[in-house]
Backbone as JSON, one array per atom type, in Angstrom:
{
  "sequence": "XXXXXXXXXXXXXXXXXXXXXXXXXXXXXXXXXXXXXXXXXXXXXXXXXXXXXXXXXXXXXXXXXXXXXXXXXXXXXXXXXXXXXXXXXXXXXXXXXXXXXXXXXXXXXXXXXXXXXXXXXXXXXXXXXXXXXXXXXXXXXXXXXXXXX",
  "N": [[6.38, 7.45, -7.1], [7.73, 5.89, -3.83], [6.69, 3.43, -2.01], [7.1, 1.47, 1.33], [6.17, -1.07, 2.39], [5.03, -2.63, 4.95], [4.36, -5.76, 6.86], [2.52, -8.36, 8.44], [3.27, -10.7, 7.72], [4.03, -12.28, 4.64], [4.47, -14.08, 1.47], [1.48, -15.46, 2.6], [-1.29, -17.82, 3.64], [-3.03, -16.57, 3.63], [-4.32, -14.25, 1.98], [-5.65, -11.76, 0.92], [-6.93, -9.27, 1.11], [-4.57, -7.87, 0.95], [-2.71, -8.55, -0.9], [-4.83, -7.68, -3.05], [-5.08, -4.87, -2.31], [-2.46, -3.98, -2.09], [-2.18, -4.38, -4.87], [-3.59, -3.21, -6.18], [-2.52, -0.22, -5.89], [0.11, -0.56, -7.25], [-0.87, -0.83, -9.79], [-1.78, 1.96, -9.79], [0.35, 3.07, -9.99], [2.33, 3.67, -8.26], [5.33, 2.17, -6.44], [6.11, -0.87, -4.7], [7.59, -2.02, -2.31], [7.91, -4.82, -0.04], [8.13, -5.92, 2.88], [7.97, -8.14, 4.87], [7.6, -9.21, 8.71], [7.43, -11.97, 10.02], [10.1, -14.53, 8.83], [10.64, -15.79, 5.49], [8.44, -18.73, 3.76], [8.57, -20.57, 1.2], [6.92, -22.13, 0.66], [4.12, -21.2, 0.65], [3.73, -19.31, -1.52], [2.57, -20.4, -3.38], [-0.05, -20.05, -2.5], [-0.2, -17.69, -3.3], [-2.51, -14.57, -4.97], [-3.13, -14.63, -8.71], [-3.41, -11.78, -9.43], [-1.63, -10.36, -8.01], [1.22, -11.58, -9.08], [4.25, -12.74, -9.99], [5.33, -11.22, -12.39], [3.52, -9.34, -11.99], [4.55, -8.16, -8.58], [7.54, -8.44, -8.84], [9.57, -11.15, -7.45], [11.96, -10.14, -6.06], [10.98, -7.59, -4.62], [9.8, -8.41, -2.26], [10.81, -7.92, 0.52], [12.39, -10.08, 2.73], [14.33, -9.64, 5.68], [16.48, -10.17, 7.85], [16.6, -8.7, 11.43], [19.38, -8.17, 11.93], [20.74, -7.96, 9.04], [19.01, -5.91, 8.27], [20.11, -3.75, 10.31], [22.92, -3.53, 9.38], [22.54, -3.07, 6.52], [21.38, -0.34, 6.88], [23.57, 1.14, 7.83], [26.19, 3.91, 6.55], [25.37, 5.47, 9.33], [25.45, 8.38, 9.11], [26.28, 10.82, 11.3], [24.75, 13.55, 11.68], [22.41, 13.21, 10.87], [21.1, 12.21, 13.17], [19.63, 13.24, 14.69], [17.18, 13.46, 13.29], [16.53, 10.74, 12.87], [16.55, 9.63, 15.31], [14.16, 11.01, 16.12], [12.05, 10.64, 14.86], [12.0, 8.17, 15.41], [10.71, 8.17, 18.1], [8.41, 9.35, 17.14], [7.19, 7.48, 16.17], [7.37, 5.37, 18.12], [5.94, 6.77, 19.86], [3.45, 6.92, 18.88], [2.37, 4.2, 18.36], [2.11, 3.11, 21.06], [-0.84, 3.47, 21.75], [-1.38, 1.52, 20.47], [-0.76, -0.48, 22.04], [1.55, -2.86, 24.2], [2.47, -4.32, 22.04], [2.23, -3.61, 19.11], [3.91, -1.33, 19.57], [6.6, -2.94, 19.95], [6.54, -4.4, 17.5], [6.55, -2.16, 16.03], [9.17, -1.42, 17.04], [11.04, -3.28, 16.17], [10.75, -3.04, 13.24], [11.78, -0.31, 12.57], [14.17, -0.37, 11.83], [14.16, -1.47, 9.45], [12.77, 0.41, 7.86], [14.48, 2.43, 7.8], [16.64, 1.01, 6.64], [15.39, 0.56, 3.98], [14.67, 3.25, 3.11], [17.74, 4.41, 2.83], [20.22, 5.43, 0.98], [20.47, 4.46, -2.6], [22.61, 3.08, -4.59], [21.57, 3.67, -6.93], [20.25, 5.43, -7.46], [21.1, 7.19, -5.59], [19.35, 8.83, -3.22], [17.61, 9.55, -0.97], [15.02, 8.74, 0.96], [12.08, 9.95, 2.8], [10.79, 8.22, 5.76], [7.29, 7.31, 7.14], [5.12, 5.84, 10.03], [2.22, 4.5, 9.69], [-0.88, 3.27, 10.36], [-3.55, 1.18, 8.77], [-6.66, 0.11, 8.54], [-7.33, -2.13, 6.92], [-5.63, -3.42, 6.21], [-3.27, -6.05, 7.94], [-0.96, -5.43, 9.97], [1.82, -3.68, 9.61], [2.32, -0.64, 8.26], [4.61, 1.66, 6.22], [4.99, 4.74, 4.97], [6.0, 6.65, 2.46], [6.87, 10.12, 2.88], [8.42, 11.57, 1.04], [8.85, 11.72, -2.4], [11.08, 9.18, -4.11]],
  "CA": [[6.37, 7.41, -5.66], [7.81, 4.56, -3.88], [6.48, 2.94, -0.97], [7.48, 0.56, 1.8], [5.04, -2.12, 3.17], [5.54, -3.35, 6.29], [3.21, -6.32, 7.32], [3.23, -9.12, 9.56], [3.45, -12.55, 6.97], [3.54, -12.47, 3.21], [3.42, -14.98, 1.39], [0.98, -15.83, 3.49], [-2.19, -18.49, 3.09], [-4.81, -16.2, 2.97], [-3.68, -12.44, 1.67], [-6.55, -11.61, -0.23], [-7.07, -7.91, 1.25], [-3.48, -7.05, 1.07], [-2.6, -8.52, -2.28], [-5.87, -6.84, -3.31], [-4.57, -3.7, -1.93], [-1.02, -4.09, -3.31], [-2.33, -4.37, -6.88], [-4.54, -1.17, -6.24], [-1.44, 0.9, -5.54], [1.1, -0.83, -8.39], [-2.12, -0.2, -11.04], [-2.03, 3.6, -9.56], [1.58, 3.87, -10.31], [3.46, 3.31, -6.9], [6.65, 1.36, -6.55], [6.3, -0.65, -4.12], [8.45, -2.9, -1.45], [7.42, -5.18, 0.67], [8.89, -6.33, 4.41], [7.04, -8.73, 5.73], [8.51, -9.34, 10.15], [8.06, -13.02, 9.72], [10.69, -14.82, 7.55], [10.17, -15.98, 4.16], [7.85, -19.89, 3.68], [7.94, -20.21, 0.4], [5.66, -22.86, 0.5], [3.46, -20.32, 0.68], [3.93, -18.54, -2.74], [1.48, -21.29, -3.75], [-1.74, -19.27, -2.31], [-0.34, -16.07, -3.92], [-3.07, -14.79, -6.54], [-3.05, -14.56, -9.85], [-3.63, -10.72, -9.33], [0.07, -10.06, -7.42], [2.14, -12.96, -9.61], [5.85, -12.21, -10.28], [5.18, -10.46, -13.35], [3.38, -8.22, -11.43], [5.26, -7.67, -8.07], [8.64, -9.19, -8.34], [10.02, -11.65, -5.76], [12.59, -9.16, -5.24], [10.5, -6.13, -4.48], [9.64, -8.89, -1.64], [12.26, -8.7, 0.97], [12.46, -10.63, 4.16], [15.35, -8.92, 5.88], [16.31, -10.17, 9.02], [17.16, -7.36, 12.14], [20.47, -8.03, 12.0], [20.61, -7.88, 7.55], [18.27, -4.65, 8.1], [21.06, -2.66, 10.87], [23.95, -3.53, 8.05], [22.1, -2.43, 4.98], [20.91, 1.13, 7.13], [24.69, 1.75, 7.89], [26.63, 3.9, 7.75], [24.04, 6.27, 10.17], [25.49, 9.99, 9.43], [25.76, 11.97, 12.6], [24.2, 14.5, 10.66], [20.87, 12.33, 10.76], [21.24, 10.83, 14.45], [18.51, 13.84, 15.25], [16.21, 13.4, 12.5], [16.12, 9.34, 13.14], [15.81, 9.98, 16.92], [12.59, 12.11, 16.36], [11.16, 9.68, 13.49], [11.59, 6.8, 16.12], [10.01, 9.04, 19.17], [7.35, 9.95, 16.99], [6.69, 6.3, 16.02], [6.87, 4.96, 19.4], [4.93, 7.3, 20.72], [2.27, 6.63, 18.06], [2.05, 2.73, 18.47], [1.64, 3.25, 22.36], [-1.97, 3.76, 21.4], [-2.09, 0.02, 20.22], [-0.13, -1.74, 23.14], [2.4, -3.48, 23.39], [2.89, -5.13, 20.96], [2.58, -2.6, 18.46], [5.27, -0.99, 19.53], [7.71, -4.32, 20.1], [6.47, -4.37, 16.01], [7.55, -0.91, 15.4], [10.63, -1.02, 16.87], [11.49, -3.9, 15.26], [10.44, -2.48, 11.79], [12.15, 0.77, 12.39], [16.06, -0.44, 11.67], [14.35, -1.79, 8.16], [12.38, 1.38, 7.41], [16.03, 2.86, 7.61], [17.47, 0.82, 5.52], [14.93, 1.02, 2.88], [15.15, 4.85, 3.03], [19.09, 4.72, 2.55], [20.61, 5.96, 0.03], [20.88, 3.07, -3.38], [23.52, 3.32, -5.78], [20.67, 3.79, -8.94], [19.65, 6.64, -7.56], [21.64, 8.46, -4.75], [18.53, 9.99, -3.09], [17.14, 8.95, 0.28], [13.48, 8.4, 1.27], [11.76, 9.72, 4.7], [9.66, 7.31, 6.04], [6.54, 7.24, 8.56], [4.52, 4.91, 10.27], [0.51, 4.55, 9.98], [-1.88, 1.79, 10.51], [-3.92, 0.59, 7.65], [-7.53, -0.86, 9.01], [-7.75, -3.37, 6.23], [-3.7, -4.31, 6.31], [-2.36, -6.64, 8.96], [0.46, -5.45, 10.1], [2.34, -1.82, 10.02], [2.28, 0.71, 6.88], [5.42, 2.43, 6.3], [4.48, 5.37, 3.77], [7.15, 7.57, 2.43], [6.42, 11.29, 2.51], [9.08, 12.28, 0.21], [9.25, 10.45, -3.73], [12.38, 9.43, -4.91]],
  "C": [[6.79, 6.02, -5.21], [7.05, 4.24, -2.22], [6.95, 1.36, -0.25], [6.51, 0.17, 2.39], [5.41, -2.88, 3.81], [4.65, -4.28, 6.87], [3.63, -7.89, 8.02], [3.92, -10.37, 9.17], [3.27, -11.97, 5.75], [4.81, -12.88, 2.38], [2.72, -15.5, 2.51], [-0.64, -17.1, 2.53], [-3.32, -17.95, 2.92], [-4.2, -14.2, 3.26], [-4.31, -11.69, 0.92], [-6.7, -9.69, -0.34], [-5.6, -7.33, 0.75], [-3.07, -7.57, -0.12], [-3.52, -7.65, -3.47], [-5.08, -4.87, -3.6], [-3.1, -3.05, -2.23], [-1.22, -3.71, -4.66], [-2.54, -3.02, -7.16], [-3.16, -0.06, -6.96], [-0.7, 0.77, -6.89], [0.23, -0.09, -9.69], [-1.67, 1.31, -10.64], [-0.3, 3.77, -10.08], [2.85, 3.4, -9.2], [4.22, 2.11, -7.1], [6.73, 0.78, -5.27], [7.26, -1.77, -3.27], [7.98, -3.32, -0.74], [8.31, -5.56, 1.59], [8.06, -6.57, 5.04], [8.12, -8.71, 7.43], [8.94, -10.66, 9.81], [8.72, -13.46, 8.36], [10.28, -15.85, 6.53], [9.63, -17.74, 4.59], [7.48, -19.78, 2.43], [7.3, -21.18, -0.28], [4.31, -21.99, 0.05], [2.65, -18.96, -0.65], [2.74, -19.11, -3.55], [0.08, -20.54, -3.45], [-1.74, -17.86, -2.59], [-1.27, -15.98, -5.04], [-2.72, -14.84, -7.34], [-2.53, -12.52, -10.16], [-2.17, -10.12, -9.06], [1.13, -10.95, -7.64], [3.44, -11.87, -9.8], [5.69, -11.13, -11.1], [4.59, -8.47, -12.96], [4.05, -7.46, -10.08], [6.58, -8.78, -7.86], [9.09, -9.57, -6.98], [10.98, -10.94, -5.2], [12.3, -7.8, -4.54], [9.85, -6.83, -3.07], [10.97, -9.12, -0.52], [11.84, -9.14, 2.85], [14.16, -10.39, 5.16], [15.22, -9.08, 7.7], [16.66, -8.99, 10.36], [18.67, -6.97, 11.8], [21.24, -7.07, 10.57], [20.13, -6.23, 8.06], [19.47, -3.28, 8.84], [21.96, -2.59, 9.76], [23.54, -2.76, 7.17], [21.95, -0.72, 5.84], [22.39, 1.4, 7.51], [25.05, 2.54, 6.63], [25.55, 4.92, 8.32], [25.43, 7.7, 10.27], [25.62, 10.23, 10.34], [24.84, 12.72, 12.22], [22.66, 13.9, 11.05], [20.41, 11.51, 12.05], [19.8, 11.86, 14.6], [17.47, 13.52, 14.45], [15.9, 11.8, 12.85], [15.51, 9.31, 15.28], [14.5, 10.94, 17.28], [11.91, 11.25, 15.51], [10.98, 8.62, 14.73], [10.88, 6.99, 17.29], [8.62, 9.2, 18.73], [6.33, 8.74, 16.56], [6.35, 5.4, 17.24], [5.37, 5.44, 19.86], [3.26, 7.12, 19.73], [1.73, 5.03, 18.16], [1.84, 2.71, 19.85], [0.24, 3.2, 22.34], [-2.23, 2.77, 21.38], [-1.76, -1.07, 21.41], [0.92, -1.76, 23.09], [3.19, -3.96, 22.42], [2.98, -4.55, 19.52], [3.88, -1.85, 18.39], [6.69, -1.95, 19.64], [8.07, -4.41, 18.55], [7.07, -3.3, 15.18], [9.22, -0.88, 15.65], [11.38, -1.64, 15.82], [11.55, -3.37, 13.66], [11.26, -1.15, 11.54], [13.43, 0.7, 11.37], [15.4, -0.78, 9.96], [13.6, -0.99, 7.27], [13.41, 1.77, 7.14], [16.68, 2.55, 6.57], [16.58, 0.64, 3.95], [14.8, 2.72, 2.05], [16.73, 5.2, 2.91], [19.34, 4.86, 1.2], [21.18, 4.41, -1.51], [21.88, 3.97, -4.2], [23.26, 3.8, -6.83], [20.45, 5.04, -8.32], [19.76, 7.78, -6.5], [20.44, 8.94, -3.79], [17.78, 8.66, -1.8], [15.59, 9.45, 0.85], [13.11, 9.07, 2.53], [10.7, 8.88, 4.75], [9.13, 7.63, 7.15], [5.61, 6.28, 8.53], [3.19, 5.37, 10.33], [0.35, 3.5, 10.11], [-2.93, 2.24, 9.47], [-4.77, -0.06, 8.59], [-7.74, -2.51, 8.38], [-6.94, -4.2, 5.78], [-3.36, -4.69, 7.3], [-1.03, -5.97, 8.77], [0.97, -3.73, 9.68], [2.47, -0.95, 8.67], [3.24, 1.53, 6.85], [5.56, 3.45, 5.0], [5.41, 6.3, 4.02], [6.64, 9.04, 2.29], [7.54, 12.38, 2.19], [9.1, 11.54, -1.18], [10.59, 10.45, -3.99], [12.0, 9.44, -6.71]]
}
């Protein structure tokens, strides 16, 4: 199963729940990706545990992907798929409305790089759906795939 993790900072100086909670998942099996909003400090790499070290989630399974980086990589956008993305992003809106603002300012933003993590890779042809939850004990947005590649 792979999953995308969407959260607000990481590396961050104090990530204890969500590195925690990372490990959980990798131990269980899951594959997973991270996308933090803010961009990479990798000063910061310094207060990563011991628990989530390279070995265990590579710095590339870490991507900081700016909006712009994130529209590129989700090209090209199918016609075929304009309805299915226009009901995924309706159904995400309308779900972060619940939190505010700012929730949704976060989703949108996050949407274009849900996309392009759900596009189709070269290793393996086969494209992801993604949806949005909230996570009580994760800063920041949960993008859980409910298809495996």
């Amino acid at each position: 199963m792979r999953l995308a993790v969407f959260t607000s900072k990481y590396p961050a100086r104090v990530a204890t729940f969500f590195e925690r909670d990372m490990r959980g998942l990798i131990d269980a099996g899951v594959e997973i990706d991270v996308f933090p909003i803010y961009p990479l400090d990798a000063d910061m790499w310094q207060y990563s545990l011991d628990l989530l070290d390279e070995s265990v989630l590579p710095r590339e399974r870490v991507h900081h992907l700016t909006l712009p980086q994130a529209l590129r990589t989700a090209r090209p956008w199918p016609p075929q798929r304009a309805a299915t993305a226009l009901r995924d992003a309706a159904a995400v809106t309308a779900s972060a409305l619940r939190f505010g603002p700012a929730a949704v300012a976060k989703s949108a933003y996050v949407m274009p790089k849900a996309w392009a993590w759900a596009a189709p890779t070269p290793f393996t042809g086969s494209r992801t759906a993604a949806r949005r939850s909230r996570s009580g004990s994760t800063p920041g947005l949960t993008c859980i795939s409910s298809r495996c590649s």
